[in-house]
C-alpha positions as CSV (number, residue, x, y, z in Angstrom):
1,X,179.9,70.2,146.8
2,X,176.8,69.0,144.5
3,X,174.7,70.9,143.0
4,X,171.0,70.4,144.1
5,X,168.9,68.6,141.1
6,X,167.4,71.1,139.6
7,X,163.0,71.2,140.0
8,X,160.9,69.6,137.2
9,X,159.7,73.3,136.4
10,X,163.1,74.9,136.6
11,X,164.7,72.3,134.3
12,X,161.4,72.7,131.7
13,X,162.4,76.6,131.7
14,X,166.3,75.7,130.9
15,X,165.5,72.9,128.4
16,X,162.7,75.2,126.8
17,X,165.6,78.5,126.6
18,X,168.3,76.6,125.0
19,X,166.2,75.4,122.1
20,X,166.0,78.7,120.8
21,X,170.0,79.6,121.1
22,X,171.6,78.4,118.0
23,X,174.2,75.7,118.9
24,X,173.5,75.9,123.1
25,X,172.2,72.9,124.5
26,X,170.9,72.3,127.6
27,X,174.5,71.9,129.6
28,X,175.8,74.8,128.5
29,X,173.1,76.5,129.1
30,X,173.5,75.7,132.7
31,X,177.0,76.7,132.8
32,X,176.3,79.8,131.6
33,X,173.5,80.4,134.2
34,X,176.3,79.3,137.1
35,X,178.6,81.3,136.1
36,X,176.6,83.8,135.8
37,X,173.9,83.7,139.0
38,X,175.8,81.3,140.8
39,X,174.4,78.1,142.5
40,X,171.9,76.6,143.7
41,X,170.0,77.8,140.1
42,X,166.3,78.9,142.0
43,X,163.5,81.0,140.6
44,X,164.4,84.1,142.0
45,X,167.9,84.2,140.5
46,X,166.0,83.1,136.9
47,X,163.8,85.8,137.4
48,X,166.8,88.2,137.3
49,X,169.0,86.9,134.2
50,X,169.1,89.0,131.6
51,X,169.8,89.3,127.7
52,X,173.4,90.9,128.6
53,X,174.1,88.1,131.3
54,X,173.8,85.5,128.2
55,X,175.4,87.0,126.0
56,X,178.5,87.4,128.2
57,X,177.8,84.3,129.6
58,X,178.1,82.5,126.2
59,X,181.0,84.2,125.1
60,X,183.2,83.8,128.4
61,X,183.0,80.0,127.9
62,X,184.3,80.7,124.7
63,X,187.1,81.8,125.7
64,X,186.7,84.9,123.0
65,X,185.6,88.3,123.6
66,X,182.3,87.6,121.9
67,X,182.9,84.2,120.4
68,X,179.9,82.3,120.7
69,X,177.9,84.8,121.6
70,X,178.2,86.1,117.7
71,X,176.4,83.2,117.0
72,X,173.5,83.9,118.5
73,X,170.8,86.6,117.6
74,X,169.5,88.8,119.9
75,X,165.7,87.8,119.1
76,X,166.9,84.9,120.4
77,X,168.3,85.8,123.2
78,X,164.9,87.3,124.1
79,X,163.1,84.6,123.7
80,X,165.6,82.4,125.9
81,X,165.1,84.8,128.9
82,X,161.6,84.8,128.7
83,X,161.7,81.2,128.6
84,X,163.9,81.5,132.0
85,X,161.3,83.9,133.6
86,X,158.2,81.7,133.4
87,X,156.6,84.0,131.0
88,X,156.8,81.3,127.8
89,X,155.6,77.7,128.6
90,X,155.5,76.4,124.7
91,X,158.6,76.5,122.4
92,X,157.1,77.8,119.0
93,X,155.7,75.0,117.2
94,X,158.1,74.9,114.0
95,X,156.6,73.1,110.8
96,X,158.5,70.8,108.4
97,X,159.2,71.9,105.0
98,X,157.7,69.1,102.7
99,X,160.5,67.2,99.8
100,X,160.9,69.7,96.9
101,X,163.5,68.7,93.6
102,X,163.9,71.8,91.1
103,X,161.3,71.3,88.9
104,X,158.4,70.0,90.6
105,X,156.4,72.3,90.4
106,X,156.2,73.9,86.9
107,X,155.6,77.9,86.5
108,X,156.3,78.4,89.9
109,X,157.7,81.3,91.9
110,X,159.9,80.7,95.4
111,X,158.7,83.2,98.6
112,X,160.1,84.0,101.5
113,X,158.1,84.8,104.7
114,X,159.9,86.7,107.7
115,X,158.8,84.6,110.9
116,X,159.1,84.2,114.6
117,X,156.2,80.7,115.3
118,X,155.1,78.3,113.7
119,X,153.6,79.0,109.9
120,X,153.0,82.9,110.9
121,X,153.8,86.4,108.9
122,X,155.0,88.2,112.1
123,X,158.3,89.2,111.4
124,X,160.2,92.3,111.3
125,X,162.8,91.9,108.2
126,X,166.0,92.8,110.8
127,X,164.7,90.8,113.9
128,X,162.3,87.9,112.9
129,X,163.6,84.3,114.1
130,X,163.4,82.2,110.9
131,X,162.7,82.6,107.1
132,X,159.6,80.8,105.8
133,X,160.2,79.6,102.0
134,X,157.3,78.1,99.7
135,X,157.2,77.0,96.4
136,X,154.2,78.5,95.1
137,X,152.2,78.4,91.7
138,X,148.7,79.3,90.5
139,X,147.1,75.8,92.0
140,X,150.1,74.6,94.7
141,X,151.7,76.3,97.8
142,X,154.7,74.0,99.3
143,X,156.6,74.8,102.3
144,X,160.3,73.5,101.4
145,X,162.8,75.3,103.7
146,X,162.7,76.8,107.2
147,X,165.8,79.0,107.7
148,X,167.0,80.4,110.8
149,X,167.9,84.0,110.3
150,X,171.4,84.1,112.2
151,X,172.7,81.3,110.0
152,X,171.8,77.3,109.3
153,X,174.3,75.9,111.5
154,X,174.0,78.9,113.9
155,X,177.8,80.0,113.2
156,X,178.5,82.8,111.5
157,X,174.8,84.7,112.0
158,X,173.6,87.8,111.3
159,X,175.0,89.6,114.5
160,X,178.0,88.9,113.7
161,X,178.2,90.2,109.9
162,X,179.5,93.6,108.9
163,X,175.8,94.3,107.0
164,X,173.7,92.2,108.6
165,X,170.9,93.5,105.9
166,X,172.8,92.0,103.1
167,X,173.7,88.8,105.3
168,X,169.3,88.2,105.7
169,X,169.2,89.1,102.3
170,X,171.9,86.5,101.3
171,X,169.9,83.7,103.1
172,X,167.1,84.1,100.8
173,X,168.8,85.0,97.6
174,X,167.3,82.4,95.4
175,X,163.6,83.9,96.4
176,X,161.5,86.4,94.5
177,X,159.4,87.7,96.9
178,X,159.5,88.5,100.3
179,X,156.7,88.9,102.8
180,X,157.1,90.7,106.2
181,X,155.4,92.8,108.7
182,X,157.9,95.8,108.5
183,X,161.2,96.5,107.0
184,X,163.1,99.8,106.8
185,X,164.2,101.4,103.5
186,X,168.3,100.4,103.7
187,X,167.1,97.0,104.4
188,X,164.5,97.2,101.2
189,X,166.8,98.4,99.4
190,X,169.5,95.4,99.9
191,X,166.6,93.0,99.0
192,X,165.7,94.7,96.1
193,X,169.3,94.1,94.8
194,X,169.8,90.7,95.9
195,X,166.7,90.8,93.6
196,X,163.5,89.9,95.6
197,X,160.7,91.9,95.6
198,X,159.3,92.6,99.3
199,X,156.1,93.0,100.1
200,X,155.0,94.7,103.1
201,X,151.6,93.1,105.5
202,X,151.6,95.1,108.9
203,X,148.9,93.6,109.6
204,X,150.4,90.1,110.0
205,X,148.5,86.9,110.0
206,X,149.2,83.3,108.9
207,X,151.4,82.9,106.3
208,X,149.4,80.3,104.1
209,X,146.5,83.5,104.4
210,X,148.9,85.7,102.2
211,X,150.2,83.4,100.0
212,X,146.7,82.2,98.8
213,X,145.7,85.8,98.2
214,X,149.2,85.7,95.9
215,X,148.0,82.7,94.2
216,X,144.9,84.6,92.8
217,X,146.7,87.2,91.9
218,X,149.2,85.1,89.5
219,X,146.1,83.5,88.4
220,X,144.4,86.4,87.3
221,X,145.6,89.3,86.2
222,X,149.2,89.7,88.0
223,X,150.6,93.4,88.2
224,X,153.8,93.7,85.9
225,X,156.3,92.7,88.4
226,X,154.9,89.8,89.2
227,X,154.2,88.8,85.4
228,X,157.7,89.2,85.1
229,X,158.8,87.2,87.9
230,X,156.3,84.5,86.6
231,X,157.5,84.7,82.9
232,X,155.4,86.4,81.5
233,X,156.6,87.8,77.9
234,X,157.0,91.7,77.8
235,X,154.2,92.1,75.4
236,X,151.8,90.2,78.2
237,X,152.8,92.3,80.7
238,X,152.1,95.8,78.8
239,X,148.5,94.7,78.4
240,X,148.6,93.5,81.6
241,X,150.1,96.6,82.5
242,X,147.4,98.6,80.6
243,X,144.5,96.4,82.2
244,X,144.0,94.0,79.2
245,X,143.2,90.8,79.6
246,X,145.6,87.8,79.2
């Protein structure tokens, strides 16, 4: 027996859920949901998926215990379920990272910004969607990577690591500083030895916001971690240190 075609705004819920699961397109989507609800696929029965059904649904098709579904993030996850409920209409508007060759942009520092939309510092450092990375000096910011936080290729992510700490530290490993809303003090300290500095904004806001308050700090009187980052000879960054000028 055929399926009935799904409605205009079911299918827009389905299509708008498997953009955000790593490696899931629309298809497989929908066999996850039959298998999971059953057909036909109607409101209601959207209304009542949920992260686990996913999850399981994912790796079943698989054919692994958790195949698949190791792949995908449980922020993710989230997100694909609200998508499925009605309750998000938009898929977060995700910017393009502009052309960047090592050594474009002279006396420059590389920062990473935990995200979950668009160009925004609203991430947690365990949970946020995607990693933010600009090239930034004294008189240029440059967006030149967006990276997804459960892996590039959405295989071998973060939920499925041993330490998924050091594997979100490992995805930004060639960054000195990190921006994010919150991170805890194990997770600090990984970043700290992958050897990126983070830098804590509970507050939130848009990323470009934070990174031009950065960019007068390097360009005026940067604290000694910074100078260091930037360069900045050790006998600079004692009178820096002791409030001199530069």
């Amino acid at each position: 027996m055929t399926a009935a075609p799904l409605s205009r705004e079911l299918a827009l819920r389905v299509g708008l859920a498997a953009r955000v699961l790593p490696g899931v397109d629309a298809r497989r989507l929908l066999d996850v949901l039959h298998s999971r609800v059953g057909l036909p696929i109607t409101e209601e029965k959207l209304s009542k998926v949920t992260v686990t059904d996913l999850k399981t649904g994912l790796a079943s098709l698989a054919g692994e215990d958790d195949g698949e579904a190791a792949a995908v993030g449980t922020e993710p996850l989230k997100l694909a379920v609200r998508y499925l409920w009605g309750e998000e209409t938009v898929i977060p508007d995700l910017p393009r990272p502009a052309a960047y060759a090592e050594g474009d942009m002279p006396d420059s520092i590389r920062v990473a910004v935990a995200s979950n939309a668009g160009e925004a510092l609203d991430g947690h450092f365990g949970s946020c969607l995607h990693f933010l990375v600009y090239q930034v000096s004294c008189d240029e910011l440059r967006l030149i990577d967006l990276r997804p936080a459960d892996g590039a290729d959405g295989a071998d992510g973060a939920d499925g690591a041993d330490d998924k700490n050091a594997f979100r530290a490992g995805l930004i490993k060639d960054c000195h500083v990190l921006y994010v809303q919150s991170i805890g003090g194990p997770a600090a300290a990984k970043v700290v030895r992958a050897g990126i500095h983070p830098l804590k904004q509970p507050e939130g806001g848009k990323a470009t916001d934070a990174l031009a308050r950065l960019q007068e700090v390097m360009a005026g009187t940067p604290p000694p971690w910074l100078a260091k980052i930037m360069g900045v000879s050790a006998e600079q960054r004692v009178r820096y240190g002791a409030g001199g000028e530069a």
